[in-house]
C-alpha positions in Angstrom: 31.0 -38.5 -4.2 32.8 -36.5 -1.5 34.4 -34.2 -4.7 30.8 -33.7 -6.2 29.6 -32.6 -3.0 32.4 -30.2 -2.4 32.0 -28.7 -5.8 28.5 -27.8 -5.5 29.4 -25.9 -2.3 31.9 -24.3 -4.1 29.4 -23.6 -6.6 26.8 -21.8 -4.6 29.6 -20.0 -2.7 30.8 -18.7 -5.8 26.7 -17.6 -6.9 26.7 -15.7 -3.8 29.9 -14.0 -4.3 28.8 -13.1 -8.6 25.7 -11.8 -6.6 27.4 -9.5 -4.6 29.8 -8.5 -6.6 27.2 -7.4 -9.3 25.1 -5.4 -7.1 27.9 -3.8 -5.8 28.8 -2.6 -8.7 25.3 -1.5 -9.7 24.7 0.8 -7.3 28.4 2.5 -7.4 27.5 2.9 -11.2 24.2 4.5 -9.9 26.2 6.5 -7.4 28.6 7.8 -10.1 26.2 8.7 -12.8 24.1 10.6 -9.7 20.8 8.4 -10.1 18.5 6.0 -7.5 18.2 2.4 -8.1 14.3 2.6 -8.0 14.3 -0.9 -7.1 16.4 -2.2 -5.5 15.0 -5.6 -3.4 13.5 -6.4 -6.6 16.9 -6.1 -8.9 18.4 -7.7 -6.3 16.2 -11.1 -6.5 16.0 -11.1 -10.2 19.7 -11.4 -10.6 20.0 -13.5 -7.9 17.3 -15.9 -9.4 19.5 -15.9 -12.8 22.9 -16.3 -10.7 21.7 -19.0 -8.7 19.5 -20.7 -11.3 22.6 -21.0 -13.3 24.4 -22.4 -10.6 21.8 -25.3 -9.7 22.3 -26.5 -14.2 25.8 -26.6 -13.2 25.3 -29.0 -9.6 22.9 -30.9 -11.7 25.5 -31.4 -14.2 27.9 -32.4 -12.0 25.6 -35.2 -10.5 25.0 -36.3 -14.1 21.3 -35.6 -13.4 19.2 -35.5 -16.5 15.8 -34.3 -16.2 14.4 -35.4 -19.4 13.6 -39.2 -18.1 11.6 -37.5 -15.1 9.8 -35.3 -17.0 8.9 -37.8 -20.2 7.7 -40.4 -17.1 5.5 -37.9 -15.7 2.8 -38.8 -18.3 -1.0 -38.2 -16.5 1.0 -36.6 -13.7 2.5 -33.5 -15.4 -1.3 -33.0 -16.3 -1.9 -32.3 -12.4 1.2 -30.5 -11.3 0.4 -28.5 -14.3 -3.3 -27.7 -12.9 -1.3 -27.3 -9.4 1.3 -25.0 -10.8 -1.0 -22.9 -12.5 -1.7 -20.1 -10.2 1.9 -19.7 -9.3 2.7 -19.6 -13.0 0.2 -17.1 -13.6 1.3 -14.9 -10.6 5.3 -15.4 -12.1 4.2 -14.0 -15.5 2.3 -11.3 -13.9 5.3 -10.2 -12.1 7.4 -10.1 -14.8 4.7 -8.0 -17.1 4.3 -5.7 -13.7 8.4 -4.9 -13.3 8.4 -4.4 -17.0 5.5 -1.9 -17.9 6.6 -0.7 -13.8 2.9 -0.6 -13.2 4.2 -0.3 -9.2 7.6 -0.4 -7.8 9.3 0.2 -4.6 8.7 2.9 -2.3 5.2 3.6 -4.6 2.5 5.1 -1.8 -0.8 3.4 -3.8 -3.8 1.8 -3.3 -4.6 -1.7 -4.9 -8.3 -2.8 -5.0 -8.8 -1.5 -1.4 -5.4 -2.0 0.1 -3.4 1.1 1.0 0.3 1.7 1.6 3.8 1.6 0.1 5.4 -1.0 -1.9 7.5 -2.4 -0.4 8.8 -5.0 -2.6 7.8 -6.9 -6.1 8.7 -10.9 -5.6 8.0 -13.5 -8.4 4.4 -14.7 -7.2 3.5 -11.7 -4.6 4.0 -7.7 -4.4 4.7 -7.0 -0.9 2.8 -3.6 0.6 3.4 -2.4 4.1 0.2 -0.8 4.6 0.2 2.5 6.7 -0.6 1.0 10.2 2.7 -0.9 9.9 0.9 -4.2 8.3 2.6 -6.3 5.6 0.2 -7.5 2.9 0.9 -10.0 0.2 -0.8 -9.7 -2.9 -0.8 -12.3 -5.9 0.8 -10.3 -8.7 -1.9 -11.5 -11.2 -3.9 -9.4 -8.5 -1.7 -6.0 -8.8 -1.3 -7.0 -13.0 -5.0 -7.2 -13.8 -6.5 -4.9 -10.8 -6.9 -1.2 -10.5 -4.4 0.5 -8.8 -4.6 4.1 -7.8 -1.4 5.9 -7.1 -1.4 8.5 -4.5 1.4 10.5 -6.0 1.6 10.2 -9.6 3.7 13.6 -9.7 5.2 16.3 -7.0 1.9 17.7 -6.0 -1.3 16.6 -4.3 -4.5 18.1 -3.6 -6.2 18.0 -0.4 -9.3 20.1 0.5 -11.3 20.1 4.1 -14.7 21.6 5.0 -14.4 24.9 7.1 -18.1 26.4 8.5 -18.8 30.0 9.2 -21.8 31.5 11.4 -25.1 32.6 9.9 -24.4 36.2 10.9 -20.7 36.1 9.2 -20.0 38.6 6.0 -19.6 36.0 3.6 -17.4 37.5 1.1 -15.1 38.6 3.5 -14.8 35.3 4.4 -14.3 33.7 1.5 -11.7 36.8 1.1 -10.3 35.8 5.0 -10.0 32.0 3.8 -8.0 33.0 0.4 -5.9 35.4 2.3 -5.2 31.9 4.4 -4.1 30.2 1.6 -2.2 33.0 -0.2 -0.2 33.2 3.4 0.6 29.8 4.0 3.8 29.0 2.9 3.5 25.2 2.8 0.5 25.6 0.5 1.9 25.2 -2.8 1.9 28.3 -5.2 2.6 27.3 -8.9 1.0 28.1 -12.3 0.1 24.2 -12.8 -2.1 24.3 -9.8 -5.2 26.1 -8.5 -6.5 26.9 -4.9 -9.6 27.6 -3.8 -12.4 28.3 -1.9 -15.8 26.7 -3.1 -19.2 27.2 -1.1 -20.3 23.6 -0.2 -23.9 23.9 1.7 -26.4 25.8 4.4 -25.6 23.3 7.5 -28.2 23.4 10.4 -25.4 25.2 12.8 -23.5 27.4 10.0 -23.0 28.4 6.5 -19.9 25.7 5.0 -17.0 26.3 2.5 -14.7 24.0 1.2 -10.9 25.1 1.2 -8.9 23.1 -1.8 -5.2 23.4 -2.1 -2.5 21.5 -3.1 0.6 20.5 -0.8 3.8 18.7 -1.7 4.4 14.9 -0.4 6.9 15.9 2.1 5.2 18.1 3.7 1.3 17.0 3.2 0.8 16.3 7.1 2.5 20.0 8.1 0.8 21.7 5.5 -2.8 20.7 6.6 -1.9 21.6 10.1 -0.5 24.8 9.1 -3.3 26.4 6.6 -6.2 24.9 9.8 -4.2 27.0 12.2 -3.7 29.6 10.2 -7.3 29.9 9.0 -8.5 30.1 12.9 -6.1 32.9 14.0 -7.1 34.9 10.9 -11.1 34.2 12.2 -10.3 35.4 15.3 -8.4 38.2 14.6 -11.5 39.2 12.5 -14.3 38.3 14.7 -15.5 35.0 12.5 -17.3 32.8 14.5 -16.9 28.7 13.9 -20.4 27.9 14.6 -20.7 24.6 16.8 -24.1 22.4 18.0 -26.3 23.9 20.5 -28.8 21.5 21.5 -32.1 23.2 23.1 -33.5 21.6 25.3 -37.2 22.3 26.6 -39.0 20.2 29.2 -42.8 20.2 30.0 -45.4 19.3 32.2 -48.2 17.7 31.5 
């Protein structure tokens, strides 16, 4: 009894150590060849879910517990714990279909069915997102497996545009030429043959005449680069004597 008891101790001590040991050595094989373990929460509980699996068949065997009598008895039984178990079933095989296609995986900035942020980590029934207000959402993998997922950064570049208005009494072609000057400028506006930016007219507004500024900006610097190109476009307007129209409201009051 007491020798059983000690060897199954021993026996999860031992799964924790395997566990360690072969993650360790994972990422200093990663380190050496130069490369990023993209995932590394989610490599880290598959293997320990094989380590430590294997290690409860050996406890079991030690206890001379045999499961076969259980699960033959179970008769109309296994019928409902199979009903029960269904959804978790369903969200272990999504999972699994998930990590292999890698339709997300950690550190992934996405969007799935209306739920922003990065991913944080991809368990056996949920994918964990921290969404971008600092919130930790759980979603059932079937969810992520068989739902449309939008990823905000599919390669190096993004492209962000913004709405920039212009007085009725502005030369318009020299400010369309004032707002590609602006982006031609701006060195956190990226410049590369794969990409375009430009300057579209978007509509006659009831204060001023409105274009729409597209551009693409790398990820690390998408906030910056925004902030630059708006600040850059309203020195150049002043320095040219472009007006950004705002509301006047005129007011008129009579007597009757």
């Amino acid at each position: 009894m007491y020798m059983n008891i000690i060897w199954s101790l021993f026996i999860l001590f031992v799964s924790f150590f395997i566990h360690k040991i072969i993650m360790k050595a994972i990422n200093n094989v990663a380190s050496r060849a130069g490369r990023e373990i993209k995932a590394p929460k989610t490599v880290s509980m598959l293997i320990g879910f094989l380590i430590f699996g294997f290690g409860v068949a050996i406890i079991l065997s030690i206890w001379n517990v045999n499961l076969m009598p259980y699960l033959t008895g179970l008769g109309i039984s296994g019928v409902v714990l199979g009903l029960a178990f269904q959804e978790p079933l369903t969200n272990f095989l999504s999972g699994i279909l998930v990590l292999v296609t890698r339709k997300v995986f950690e550190g992934e900035a996405l969007d799935v069915d209306g739920i922003s942020g990065i991913v944080d980590m991809v368990e056996m029934n949920h994918t964990r997102i921290k969404t971008f207000d600092g919130k930790m959402v759980l979603i059932p993998n079937r969810k992520v497996w068989s739902g449309t997922v939008t990823k905000f950064w599919p390669g190096p570049y993004r492209r962000v545009s913004f709405d920039v208005s212009v007085d009725y009494s502005s030369d318009l072609e020299k400010v369309i030429s004032l707002l590609k000057r602006a982006l031609e400028e701006e060195e956190l506006v990226v410049k590369d043959e794969s990409v375009n930016n430009m300057v579209v007219f978007k509509e006659y507004g009831n204060s001023g005449i409105t274009y729409t500024v597209y551009f693409w900006v790398n990820r690390d610097s998408y906030f910056d680069a925004i902030n630059a190109l708006s600040t850059r476009i309203k020195k150049v307007f002043d320095e040219n004597n472009i007006s950004i129209p705002y509301m006047v409201v005129d007011l008129r009051i009579t007597k009757n």
